[in-house]
C-alpha positions, -999 to 999 in steps of 0.1 A, spaced: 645 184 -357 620 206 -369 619 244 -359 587 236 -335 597 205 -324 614 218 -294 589 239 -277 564 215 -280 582 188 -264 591 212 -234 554 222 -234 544 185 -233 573 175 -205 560 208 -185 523 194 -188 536 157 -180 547 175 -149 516 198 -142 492 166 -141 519 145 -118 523 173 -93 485 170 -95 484 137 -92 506 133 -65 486 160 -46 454 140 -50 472 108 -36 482 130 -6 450 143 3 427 116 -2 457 97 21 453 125 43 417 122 41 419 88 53 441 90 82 417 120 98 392 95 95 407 68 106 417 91 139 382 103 143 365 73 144 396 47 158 425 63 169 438 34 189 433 17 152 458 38 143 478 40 172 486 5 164 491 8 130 520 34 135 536 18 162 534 -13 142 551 9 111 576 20 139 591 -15 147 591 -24 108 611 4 103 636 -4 132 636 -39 125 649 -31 88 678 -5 103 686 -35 127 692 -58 95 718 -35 83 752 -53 78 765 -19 101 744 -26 130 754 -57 136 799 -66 153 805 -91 124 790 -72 97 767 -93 87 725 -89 83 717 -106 119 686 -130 116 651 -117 110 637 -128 143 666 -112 161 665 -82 142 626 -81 148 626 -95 185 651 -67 195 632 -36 170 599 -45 189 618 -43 227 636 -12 221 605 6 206 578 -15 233 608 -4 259 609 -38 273 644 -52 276 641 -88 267 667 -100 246 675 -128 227 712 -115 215 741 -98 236 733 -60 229 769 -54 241 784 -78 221 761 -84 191 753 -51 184 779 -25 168 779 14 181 757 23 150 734 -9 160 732 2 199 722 39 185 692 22 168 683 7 200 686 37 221 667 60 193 639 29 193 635 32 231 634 72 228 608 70 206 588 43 221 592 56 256 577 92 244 552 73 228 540 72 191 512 94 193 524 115 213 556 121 190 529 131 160 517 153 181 553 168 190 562 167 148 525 185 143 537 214 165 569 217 149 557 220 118 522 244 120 530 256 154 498 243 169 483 210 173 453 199 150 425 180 155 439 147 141 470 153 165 446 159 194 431 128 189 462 106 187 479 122 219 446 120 239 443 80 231 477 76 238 480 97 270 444 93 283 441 126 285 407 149 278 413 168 241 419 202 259 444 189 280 465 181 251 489 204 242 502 214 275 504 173 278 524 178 252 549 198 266 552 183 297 559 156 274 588 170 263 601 189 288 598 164 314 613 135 290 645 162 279 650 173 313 652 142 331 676 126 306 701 153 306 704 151 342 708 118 338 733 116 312 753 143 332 747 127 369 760 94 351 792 105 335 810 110 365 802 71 374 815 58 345 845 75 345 856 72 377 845 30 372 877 30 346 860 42 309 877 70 293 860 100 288 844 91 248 831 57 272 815 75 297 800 98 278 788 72 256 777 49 283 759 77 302 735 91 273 728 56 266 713 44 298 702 79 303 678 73 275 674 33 287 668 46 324 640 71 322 622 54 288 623 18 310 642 6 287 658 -17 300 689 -22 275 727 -28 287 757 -19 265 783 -26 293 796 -61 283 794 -69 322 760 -56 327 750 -39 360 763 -67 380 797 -49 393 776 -18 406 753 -40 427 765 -13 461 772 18 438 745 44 457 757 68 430 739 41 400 711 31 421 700 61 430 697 81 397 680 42 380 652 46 411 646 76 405 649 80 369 622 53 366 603 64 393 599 101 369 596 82 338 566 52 355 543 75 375 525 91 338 527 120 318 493 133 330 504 128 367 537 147 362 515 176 349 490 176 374 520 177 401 541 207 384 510 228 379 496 225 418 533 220 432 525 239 462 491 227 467 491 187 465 451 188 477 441 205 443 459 171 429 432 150 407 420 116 414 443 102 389 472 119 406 464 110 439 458 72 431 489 67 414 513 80 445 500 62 468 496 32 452 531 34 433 548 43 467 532 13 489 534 -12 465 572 -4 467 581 -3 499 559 -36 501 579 -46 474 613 -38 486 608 -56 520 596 -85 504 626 -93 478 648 -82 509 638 -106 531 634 -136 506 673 -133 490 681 -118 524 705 -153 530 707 -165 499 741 -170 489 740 -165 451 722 -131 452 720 -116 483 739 -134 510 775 -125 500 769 -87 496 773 -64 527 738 -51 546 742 -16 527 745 -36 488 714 -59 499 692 -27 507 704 -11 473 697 -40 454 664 -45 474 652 -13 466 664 -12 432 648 -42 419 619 -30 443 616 -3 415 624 -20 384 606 -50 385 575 -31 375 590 -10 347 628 -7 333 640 -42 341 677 -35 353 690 -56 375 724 -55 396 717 -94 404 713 -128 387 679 -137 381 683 -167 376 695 -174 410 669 -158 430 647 -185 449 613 -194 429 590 -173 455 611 -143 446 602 -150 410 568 -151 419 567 -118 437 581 -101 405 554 -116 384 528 -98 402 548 -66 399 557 -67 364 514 -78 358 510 -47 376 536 -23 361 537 18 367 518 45 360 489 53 333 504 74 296 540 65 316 567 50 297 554 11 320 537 -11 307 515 -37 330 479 -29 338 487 5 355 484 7 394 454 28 390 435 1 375 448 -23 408 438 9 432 404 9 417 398 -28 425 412 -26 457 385 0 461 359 -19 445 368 -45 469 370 -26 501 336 -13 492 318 -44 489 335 -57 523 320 -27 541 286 -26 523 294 8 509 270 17 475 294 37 454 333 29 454 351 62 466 387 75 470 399 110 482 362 121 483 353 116 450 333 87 439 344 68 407 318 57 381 303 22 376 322 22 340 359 26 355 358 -7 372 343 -27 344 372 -7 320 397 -21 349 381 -54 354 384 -54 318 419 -46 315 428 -74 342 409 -100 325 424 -89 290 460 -94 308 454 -123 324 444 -141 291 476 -126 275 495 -138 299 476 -174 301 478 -180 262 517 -167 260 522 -195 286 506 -228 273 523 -216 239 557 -213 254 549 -243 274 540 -267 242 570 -255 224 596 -258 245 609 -279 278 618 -250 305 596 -250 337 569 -230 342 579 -210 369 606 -201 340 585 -198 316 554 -181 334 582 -153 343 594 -148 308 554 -144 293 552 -115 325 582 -97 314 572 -93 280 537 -83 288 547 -58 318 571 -46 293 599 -54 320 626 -69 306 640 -92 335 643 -129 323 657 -157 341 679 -159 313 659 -182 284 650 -160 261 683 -167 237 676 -202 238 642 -203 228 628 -214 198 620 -191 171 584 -196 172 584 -190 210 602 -155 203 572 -147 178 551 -149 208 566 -126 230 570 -104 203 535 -105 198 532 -100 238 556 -70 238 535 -54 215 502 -64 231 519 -50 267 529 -15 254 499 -5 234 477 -12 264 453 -41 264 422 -15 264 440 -1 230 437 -32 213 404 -44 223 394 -6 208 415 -10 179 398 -45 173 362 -36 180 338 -7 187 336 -2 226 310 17 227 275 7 216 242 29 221 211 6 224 180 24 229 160 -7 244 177 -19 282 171 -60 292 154 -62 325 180 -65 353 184 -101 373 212 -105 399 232 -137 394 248 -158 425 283 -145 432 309 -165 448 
């Protein structure tokens, strides 16, 4: 090799290297570049894309030989169907998660349901923080679409966020441990058992790694409890949780939002929980064999859960069919707004209860706790109904063409995976593929909010300068 050869060859690798690094810089900022964009101009766009990313990326851990008892790659759909309800925090699923799924394959699950429950956007925000030690505008723009929250607002959303969402599953894990243990697991079980539905309990999951389910603690106070109240902290809303911790002492300087939300969660369950009490009251495959103090607890729990986590201490499938139809409504309806529910929030059903109660008395402006709410938030809630109720309509004449269950059956099952529930009368294994496409599609629909996909689908907003005269059609 010639005397020169050498250096020039390093000079030409260390210039090969100069114009990659380069390169790869101007890949990353005009990617960059594009994202900011993309979250000025449609963050719920993006919302969807990441969350969409999210699943893909859980679905592929799922397919992992390790994940699954056997050791084999499970099926796609299963892999997919169960990626998209632990990160949509639903519950619906079409394979035993106690049985099906190894220890590193329930981890996924519990990491997906973590992640979903914080909420995509909201985590970006979180991993922006970490990283610069503030939150920039892109990040302001994600959390505030995904929290409904005003730009300002976000970073101590933020932390609420997080402080809320780490607190309240450490109690958990510890309050639980105690259960478990004393129910017979050894200590690695309980503690394993306990972070677990920690995590499923506050995120409304909705996932069971006890091979017997919840069944056995139907009259444990010391489980019901901590799931009622664990989704009660985790369904109310982010934004509600940090309205209440900042004015703890002074629940009158509590906003609209906050205000709505309480009253509406707290009547529509103790509405609820007299309602599924007294229809499985005497009903000897649910409720009639247990003792008055397991039918209250069960009564209240499902009271609770029917609109958000989806655990359940009884058989579905052997509640009557007008029980069925009272936890349709309260999955459609689901928890709070930015909460880890799904359904069209209980503020939106407030609002039209409002709306309603307006009209009947001849009142002008709808108006709640002194404050009047504008003409656009019950067209964005009579929009979000509407949007649900299609959903919900299509998922149903699909299911209903492709297979040969009922429709009370099948009507239940579409609900659940809207609401983001996860109680099922027990058909979702034995549906056919294609029918678990759609309730994938569903889930996904039901946790990115129905007003995040109409945004992410189409402009919302449009300014015209010119107005059409205004004409009063007949109504009813």
């Amino acid at each position: 090799m010639d005397a020169g050869q050498a250096p020039r060859n390093r000079g030409q690798r260390a210039l090969q290297q100069r114009n990659a690094r380069r390169a790869n810089q101007h890949f990353m900022a005009r990617t960059s570049d594009v994202i900011n964009s993309i979250a000025r101009n449609s963050p719920a766009r993006l919302a969807l894309i990441v969350f969409a990313l999210i699943i893909i990326i859980f679905t592929i851990l799922l397919e992992l030989p390790a994940a699954t008892t056997f050791g084999r790659s499970a099926p796609l759909v299963d892999a997919f169907f169960t990626a998209t309800s632990a990160v949509c925090v639903t519950g619906l699923v079409t394979v035993d998660t106690a049985l099906y799924w190894s220890g590193f394959g329930q981890f996924i699950i519990m990491i997906g349901m973590a992640i979903g429950g914080l909420g995509v956007m909201t985590l970006a925000s979180i991993l922006g923080m970490a990283v610069s030690r503030r939150i920039g505008l892109t990040q302001k723009f994600l959390a505030a679409n995904e929290t409904k929250s005003r730009l300002g607002e976000v970073g101590s959303l933020v932390k609420t966020v997080v402080i809320v969402s780490l607190s309240a599953q450490i109690v958990l894990f510890f309050v639980l441990i105690p259960f478990f243990h004393d129910k017979g697991d050894s200590l690695l079980g309980a503690l394993w058992h306990s972070l677990f539905m920690a995590v499923s309990i506050f995120n409304n999951g909705g996932f069971v790694i006890m091979p017997e389910g919840l069944t056995p603690y139907v009259g444990s106070w010391s489980l019901v409890i901590p799931i009622i109240f664990g989704t009660f902290v985790g369904a109310i809303g982010f934004p509600v949780v940090m309205d209440m911790s900042r004015n703890i002492r002074r629940p009158d300087k509590w906003n609209l939002t906050t205000k709505l939300t309480l009253v509406t969660y707290f009547v529509i369950f103790a509405i609820s929980a007299v309602s599924i009490g007294l229809l499985e009251w005497w009903n000897p495959a649910t409720f009639g064999d247990l003792s008055v103090g397991e039918r209250i607890a069960a009564s209240l729990l499902h009271a609770a859960d029917a609109r958000s986590s989806g655990l359940s201490t009884i058989d579905i499938a052997q509640m009557n069919q007008t029980t069925w139809f009272t936890l349709d409504i309260l999955m459609f309806i689901g928890g709070g707004s930015a909460s880890t529910a799904g359904g069209i929030k209980v503020t939106t059903l407030a609002v039209l209860v409002l709306a309603v109660l307006a009209e009947a008395r001849g009142d002008r402006d709808t108006e709640a706790f002194g404050k009047r709410l504008p003409a656009e938030v019950l067209r964005l809630a009579i929009a979000a109904v509407l949007m649900g109720a299609v959903l919900v309509g299509f998922g149903t004449l699909a299911l209903l063409q492709m297979t040969d269950f009922e429709l009370s059956q099948i009507l239940f099952e579409v609900i659940s995976a809207f609401g983001t529930c996860g109680l099922s009368t027990g058909i979702t294994a034995a549906l056919p593929e294609s029918a678990k496409w759609v309730l994938i599609i569903l889930m996904f629909a039901g946790r990115t909010g129905t007003m995040t996909l109409a945004a992410a689908l189409a402009l919302r907003a449009r300014r015209r300068v010119i107005r059409l005269p205004e004409e009063r059609p007949i109504i009813g």
